[in-house]
N, C-alpha and C positions, 0 to 999 in steps of 0.2 A: 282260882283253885290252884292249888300246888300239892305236887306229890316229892316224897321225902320217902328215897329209901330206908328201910329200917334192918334189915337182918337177910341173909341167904343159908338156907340146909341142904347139904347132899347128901341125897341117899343111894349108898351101892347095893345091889343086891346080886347074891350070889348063889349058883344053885349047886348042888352034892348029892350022892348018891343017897341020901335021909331025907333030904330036902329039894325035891324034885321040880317046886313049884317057886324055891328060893327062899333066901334067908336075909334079914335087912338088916344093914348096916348105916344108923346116920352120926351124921355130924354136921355140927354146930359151927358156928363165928365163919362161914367160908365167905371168904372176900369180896366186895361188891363190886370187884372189876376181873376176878378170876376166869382165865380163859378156859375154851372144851378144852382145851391141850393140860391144860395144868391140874384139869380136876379129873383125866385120864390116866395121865403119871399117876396123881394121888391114886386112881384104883388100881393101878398094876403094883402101887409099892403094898397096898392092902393087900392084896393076889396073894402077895409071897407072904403074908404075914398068916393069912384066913385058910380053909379049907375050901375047896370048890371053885368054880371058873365063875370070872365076874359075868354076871347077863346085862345087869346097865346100869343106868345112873339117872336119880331124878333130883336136878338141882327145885326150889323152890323159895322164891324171893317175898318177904315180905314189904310192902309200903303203905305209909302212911298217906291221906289223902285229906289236906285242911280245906274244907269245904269257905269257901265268901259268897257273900248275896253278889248280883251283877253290877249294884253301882261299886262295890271296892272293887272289881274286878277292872270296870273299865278307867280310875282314876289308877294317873302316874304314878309307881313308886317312889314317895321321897315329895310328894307332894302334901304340902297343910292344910288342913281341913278348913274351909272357910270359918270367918269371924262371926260368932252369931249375930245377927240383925238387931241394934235397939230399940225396943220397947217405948213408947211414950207415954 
């Protein structure tokens, strides 16, 4: 089995005197090594851009997961499938 990141979204949410339960903000393509620090700046530089104080942040990762039966799983990578047996 191998898993294969595919995509990560953060979503900020922010809440305002209309919107008292919060307002969502997302976004797309966020880096798949993006640290808390850097997707916190990203919300303070939103902050200044948005109305209302940021409440938080839900980053969410998608992966890919390629399913194999157990015999590929326990053969080496990079190893040749044996020679079939001849038939008489």
């Amino acid at each position: 089995m191998q898993k294969d990141w595919m995509k990560s979204t953060a979503t900020y949410t922010f809440t305002e005197k209309d919107h008292k339960n919060g307002v969502k903000h997302n976004f797309s393509y966020v880096a798949k090594d993006a640290s808390a620090e850097v997707i916190a700046k990203f919300g303070d530089i939103i902050s200044s851009l948005a109305e209302g104080e940021l409440k938080g942040v839900t980053v969410a990762t998608t992966d890919q997961v390629k399913v194999t039966n157990a015999a590929e799983d326990q053969k080496p990578a990079g190893e040749p499938a044996p020679a079939p047996v001849p038939q008489a």
